[in-house]
Structures are given as structure tokens and as C-alpha cells.
C-alpha positions as a printed NumPy array, in Angstrom:
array([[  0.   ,   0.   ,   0.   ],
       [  1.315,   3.6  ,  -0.529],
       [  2.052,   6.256,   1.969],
       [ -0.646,   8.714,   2.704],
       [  2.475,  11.543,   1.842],
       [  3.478,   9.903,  -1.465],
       [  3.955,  12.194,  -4.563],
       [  2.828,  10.578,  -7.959],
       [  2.578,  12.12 , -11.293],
       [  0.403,  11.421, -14.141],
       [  1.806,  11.529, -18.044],
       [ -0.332,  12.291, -20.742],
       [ -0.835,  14.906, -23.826],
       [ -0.777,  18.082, -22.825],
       [ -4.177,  18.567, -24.282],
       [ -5.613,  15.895, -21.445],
       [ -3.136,  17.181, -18.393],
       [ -4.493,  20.595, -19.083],
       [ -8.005,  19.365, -18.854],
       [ -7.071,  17.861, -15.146],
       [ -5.347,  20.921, -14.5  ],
       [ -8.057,  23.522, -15.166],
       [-11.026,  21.846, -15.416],
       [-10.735,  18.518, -12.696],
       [-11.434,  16.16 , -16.334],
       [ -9.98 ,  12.63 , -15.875],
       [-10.281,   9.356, -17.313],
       [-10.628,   6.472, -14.799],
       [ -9.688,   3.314, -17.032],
       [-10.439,  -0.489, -16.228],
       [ -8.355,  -3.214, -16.053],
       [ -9.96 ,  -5.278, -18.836],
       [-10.175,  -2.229, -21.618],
       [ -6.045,  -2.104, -21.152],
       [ -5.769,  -5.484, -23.171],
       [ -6.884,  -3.731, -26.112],
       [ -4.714,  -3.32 , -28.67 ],
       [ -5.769,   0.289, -30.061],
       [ -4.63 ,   1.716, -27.188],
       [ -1.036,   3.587, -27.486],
       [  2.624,   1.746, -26.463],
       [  2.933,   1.99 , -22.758],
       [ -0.635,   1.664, -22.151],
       [ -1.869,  -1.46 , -23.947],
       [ -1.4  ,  -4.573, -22.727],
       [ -3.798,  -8.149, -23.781],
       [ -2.502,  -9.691, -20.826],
       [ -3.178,  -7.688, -17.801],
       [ -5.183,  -9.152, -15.026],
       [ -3.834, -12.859, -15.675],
       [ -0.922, -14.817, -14.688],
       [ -0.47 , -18.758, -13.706],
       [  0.804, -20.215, -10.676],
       [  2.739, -23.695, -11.452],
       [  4.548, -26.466,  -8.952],
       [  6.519, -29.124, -10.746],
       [  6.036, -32.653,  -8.371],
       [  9.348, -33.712,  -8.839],
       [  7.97 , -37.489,  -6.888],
       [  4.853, -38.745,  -5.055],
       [  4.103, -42.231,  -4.584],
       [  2.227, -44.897,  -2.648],
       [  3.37 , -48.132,  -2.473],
       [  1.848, -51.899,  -2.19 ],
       [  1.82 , -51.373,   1.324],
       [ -0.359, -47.768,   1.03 ],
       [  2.787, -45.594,   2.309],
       [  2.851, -42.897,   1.067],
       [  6.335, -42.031,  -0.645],
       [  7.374, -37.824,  -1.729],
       [ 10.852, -36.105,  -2.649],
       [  9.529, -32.54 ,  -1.473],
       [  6.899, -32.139,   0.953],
       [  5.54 , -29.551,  -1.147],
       [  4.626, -32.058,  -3.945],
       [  1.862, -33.695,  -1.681],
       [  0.025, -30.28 ,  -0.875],
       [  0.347, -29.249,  -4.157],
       [ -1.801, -31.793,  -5.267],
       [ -4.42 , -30.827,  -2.789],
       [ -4.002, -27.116,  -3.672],
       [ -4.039, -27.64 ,  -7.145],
       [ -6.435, -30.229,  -7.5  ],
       [ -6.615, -32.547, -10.632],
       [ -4.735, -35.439,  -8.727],
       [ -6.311, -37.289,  -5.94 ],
       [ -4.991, -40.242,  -3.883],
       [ -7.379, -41.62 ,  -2.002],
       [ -7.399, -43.453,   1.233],
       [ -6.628, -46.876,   0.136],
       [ -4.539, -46.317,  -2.655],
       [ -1.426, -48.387,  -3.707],
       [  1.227, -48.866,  -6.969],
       [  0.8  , -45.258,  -7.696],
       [  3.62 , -43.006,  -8.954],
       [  3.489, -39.438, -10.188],
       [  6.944, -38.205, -11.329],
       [  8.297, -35.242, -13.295],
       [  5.091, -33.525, -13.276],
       [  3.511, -29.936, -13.371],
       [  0.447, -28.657, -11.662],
       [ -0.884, -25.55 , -12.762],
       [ -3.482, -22.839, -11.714],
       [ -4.33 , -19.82 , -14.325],
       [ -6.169, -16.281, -13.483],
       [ -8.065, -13.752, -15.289],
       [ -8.837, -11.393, -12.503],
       [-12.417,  -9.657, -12.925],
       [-12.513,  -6.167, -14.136],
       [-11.976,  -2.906, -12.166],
       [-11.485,   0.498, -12.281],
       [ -7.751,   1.483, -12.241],
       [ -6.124,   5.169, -12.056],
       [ -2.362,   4.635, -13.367],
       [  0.409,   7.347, -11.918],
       [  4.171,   7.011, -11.599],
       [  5.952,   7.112,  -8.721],
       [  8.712,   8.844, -10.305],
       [  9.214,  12.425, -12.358],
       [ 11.715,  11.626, -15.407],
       [ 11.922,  11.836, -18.856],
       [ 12.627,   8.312, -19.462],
       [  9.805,   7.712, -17.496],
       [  7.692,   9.705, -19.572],
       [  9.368,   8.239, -22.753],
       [  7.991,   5.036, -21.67 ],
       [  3.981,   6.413, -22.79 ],
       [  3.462,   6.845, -26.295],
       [  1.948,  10.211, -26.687],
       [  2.48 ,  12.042, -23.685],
       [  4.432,  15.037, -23.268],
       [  3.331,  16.655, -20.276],
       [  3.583,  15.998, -16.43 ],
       [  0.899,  16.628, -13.883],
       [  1.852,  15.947,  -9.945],
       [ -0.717,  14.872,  -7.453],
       [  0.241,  17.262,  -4.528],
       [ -2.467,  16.024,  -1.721],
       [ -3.078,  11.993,  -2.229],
       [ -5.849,  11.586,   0.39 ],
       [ -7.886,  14.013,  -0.947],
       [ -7.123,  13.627,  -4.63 ],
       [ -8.205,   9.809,  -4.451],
       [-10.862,  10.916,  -1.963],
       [-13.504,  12.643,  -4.581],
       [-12.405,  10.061,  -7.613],
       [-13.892,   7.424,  -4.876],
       [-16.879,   9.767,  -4.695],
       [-17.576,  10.95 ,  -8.031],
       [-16.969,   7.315,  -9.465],
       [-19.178,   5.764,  -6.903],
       [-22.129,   8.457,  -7.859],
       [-22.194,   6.367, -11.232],
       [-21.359,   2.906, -10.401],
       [-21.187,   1.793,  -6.941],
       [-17.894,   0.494,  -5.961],
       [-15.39 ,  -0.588,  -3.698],
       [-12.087,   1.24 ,  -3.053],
       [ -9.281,  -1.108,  -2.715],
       [ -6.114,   0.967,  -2.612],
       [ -3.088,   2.323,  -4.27 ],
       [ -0.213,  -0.338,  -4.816],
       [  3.187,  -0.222,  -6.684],
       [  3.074,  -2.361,  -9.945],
       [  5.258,  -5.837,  -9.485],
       [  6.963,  -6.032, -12.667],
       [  7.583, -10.022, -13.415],
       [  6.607, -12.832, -15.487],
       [  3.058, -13.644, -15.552],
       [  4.168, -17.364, -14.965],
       [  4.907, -17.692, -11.278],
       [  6.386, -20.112,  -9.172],
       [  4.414, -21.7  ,  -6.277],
       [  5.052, -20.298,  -2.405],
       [  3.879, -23.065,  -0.965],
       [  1.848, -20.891,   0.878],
       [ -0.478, -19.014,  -1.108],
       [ -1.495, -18.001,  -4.821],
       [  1.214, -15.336,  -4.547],
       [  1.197, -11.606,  -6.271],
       [ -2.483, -10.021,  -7.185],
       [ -2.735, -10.437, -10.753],
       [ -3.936,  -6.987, -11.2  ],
       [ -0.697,  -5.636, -10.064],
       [  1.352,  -7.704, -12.283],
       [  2.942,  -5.808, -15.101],
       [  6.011,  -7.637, -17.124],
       [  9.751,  -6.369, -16.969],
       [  9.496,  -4.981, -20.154],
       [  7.543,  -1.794, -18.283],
       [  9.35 ,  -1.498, -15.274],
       [ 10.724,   1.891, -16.06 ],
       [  7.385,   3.149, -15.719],
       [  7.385,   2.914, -11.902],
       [  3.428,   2.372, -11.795],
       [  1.327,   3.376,  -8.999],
       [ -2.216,   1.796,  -9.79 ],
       [ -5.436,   2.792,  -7.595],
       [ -7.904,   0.032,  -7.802],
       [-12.104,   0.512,  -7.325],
       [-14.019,  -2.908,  -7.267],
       [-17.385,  -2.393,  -8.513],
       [-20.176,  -3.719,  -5.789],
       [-21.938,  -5.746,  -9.074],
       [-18.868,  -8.23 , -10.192],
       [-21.533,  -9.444, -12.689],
       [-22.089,  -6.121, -14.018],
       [-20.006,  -4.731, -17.395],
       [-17.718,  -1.672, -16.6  ],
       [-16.813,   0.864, -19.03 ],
       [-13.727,   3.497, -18.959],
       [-15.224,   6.611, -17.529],
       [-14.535,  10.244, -18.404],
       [-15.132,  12.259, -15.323],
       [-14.476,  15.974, -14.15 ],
       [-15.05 ,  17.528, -10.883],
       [-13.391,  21.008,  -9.988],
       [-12.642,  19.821,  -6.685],
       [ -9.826,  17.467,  -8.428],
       [ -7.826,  20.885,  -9.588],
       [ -6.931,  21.723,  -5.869],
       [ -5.093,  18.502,  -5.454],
       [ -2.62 ,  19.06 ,  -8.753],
       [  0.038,  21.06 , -10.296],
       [  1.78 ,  21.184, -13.171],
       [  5.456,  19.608, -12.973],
       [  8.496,  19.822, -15.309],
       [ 10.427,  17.345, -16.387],
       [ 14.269,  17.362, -15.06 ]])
């Protein structure tokens, strides 16, 4: 979670950071409408909000005596956790060797605001398009009215403001849990783009959500303009 004192900073043209600027006019994206592929480099991506979790079961095996036989003692709670193997109570002769268990997500859309934690120019080389910088000088209060204005047209659930994990989308097993959220998950190829990404959960998961254009005035008292060093 970020720090209620955190600075972030929002690229775009300087035709949209002027409307934030003057006018409190945002666009509040979701997490599904990023995987299309019309929108500009830095911004698109088809596979946000999915990864896969995998264990490979390197031996697990009961023998004619129903003992129960494993290299790791991960590999027999993986088959639990990941289901799709089963040994049952009485049996025997079974062997499962060099094996992978697998879990896949596609996390259900959301509302995301995108920001960077950091003020560069490489950062801002890393968004096709955008040649302006906007800082978010009070946090709280900035994310505060979004909450409110968004939830006056679709009732929803704040979540928080996170720093992106860049990684692959094909993770490793803890042994614990299913690991990172996939809608923080952002490959390597993006890491310069130091993402902080505010997440709303609409109240109706079974509802369609659409990209929103908002604008409040209250949303100008929270930003300034910022150069770029």
C-alpha cells in the first residue's frame, strides 16, 4: 500500500493534463479495456489481469503397502491445492513423477487510475503520446472525490493504491499461497514506468464496466503542473 504523503505524477498529452489541470477532467480506465490493442505503447497490454501459478512434483508415490512415498513435501500439498490429482485413502502402486500442476487467473474487471511514482523523462518516454507531467500534490484528498464521483455512477469498492510488481506472468508456487495479485502484475518490459495503480471494485462483479470520463473542480486543488528534469 502507498504512503498517505506519497507524490505521484500522471503523463499524458498536454491537451488531457491541461483538462485535469483547469477543469478537474480525468479518465478512470479499467483493467480489462487495457488489453486492447488500439490503445497507445505503454498503455496497452492483452494480458493484464492474468498470470499462472505452477509447482513441478518432482515425486509422489504410494506403495503396495499404502505408504505414502514424496521427494519434497511440497509435492503432496500441491496436489491438494491444485487439485486434478487425488490419492485416495486406500490407494497403492501409484507413482506421479516429473510432473507440473498448474493454476491460471483472469482477474475480474476494475477500475484502475495509473500514476508514476517517479518524475523523469525516461519515465515519460515510456507512454506513447504524452508530453506533459501533472503531480498529485495532496493523495488523500485527490483519491478521496475520484472514490466519490466514481461511486455516484457505479457503486464500488475502493481497494487501494499499490506499486506495480513487474515479473513474469508465470509464477512459481510459495507453498503458501497463490502469490502476487494479478492486477498488479505488469512484465519487466515496463518497469521503467514505476506504476502506482489505484484500484475501485465495482459492488456488481456481474455487471459490465466501461472506462469513464469524469471531471469535478474539486480534483484541480489537489494538482500542479510539474516539469520534467
Amino acid at each position: 500500500m502507498l504512503k498517505k504523503d506519497a507524490l505521484v505524477y500522471r503523463y499524458s498529452s498536454i491537451k488531457y493534463n491541461n483538462l485535469l489541470l483547469k477543469m478537474g477532467g480525468i479518465r478512470i480506465g479499467t483493467l480489462h479495456d487495457f488489453r486492447k490493442t488500439e490503445h497507445k505503447q505503454g498503455i496497452s497490454d492483452p494480458t493484464e489481469g492474468t498470470k499462472s501459478v505452477n509447482h513441478r512434483i518432482q515425486y509422489v508415490g504410494v506403495d503396495d503397502n499404502q505408504k505414502l512415498q514424496v521427494a519434497n513435501s511440497l509435492d503432496k500439498k500441491a496436489l491438494d491445492v491444485f487439485g486434478g490429482y487425488k490419492i485416495g485413502e486406500q490407494a497403492r502402486n501409484i507413482c506421479i513423477f516429473n510432473s507440473t500442476v498448474g493454476k491460471h487467473f483472469n482477474e475480474s474487471d476494475c477500475f484502475l487510475l495509473c500514476t508514476s511514482e517517479t518524475r523523469s523523462q525516461k519515465t515519460m518516454s515510456q507512454f506513447e503520446g504524452a508530453d506533459s507531467c501533472v503531480k498529485i500534490t495532496d493523495i488523500l484528498s485527490f483519491y478521496h472525490c475520484l472514490t466519490e464521483v466514481i461511486n455516484s455512477i457505479v457503486p464500488i469498492k475502493p481497494i487501494g493504491r499499490f506499486r506495480v510488481i513487474y515479473q513474469d506472468r508465470m509464477e512459481k508456487w510459495n507453498g503458501v499461497d497463490w502469490g502476487k495479485h494479478p492486477a498488479l502484475i505488469k512484465e519487466t518490459a515496463f518497469i521503467k514506468q514505476d506504476e502506482i495503480r489505484a484500484i475501485w471494485v465495482p459492488k456488481n462483479r456481474r455487471r459490465d464496466i466501461e472506462p469513464l470520463n469524469l471531471c469535478d473542480h474539486r480534483l484541480v486543488a489537489f494538482v500542479s503542473k510539474a516539469s520534467i528534469p
